[in-house]
N, C-alpha and C positions, 0 to 999 in steps of 0.2 A: 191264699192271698192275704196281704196285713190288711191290718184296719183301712188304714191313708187309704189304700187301693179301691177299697169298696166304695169310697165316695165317688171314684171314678166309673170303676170300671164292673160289670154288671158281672160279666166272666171273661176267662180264657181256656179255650178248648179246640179239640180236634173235630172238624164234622166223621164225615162218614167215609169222606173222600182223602183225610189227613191231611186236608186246609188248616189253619189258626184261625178261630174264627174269635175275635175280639169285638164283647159287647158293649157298649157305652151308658151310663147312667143316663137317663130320658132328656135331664137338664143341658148334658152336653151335647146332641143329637146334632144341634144345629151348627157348632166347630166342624164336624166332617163334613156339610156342605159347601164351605169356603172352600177358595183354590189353590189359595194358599197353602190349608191346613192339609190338602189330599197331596200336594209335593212337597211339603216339609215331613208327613209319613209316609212316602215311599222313599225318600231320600234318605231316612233314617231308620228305615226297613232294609235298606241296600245297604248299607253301611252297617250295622248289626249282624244282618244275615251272611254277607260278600256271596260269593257264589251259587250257596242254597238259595237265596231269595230268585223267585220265579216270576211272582205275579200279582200285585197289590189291589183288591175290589172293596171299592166304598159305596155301603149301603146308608138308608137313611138312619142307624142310629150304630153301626158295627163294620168292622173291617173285615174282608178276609181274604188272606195272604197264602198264597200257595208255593209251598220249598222242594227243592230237590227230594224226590224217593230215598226214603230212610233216613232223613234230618228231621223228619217231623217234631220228635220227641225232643231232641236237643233247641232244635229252631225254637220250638216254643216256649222253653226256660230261659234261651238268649231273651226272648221279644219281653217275658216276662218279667226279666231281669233290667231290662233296660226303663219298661214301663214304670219300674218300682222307681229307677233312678231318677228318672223327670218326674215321678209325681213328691220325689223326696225335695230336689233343690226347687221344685216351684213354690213348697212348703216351707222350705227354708228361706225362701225370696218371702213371701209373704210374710212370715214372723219381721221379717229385716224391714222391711218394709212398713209394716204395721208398728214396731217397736220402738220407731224412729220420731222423736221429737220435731214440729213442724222448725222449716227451719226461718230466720225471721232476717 
């Protein structure tokens, strides 16, 4: 995992049962209890995953997604890969954002 990611994200891994099990940094804990935030990541779990994607579960501080038998390993570099990309452009938004002279 990069740097960026570690402020988010505590881990990502396989349980026992080869679910993704995605853990959240303690700060963000309370993002996963919005309703929004639980169908804006299954919509973009479906949409990464396409057909692997099986089954979205939100805990109070971690998700875990369950894929097609024998996607595990790949699912989980997709889910990985994508995580990195929204934690890149919201980094990106944020310098753009911050950078920005008030406007008058």
């Amino acid at each position: 995992m990069d740097m960026n990611m570690n402020m988010f994200v505590k881990y990502i891994k396989l349980d026992e049962e080869k679910r993704i099990i995605i853990a959240l940094q303690d700060h963000l804990a309370g993002y996963l209890q919005e309703e929004q935030s639980k169908k804006m990541l299954k919509e973009t779990a479906e949409k990464v995953l396409a057909d692997d994607f099986k089954l979205l579960e939100v805990a109070k501080s971690s998700c875990r997604i369950t894929v097609a038998e024998g996607t595990e390993e790949a699912s989980m570099a997709k889910v990985e890969q994508e995580i990195v990309k929204g934690i890149e452009m919201a980094m990106a938004f944020m310098s753009q954002m911050g950078g920005q002279a008030p406007q008058e």
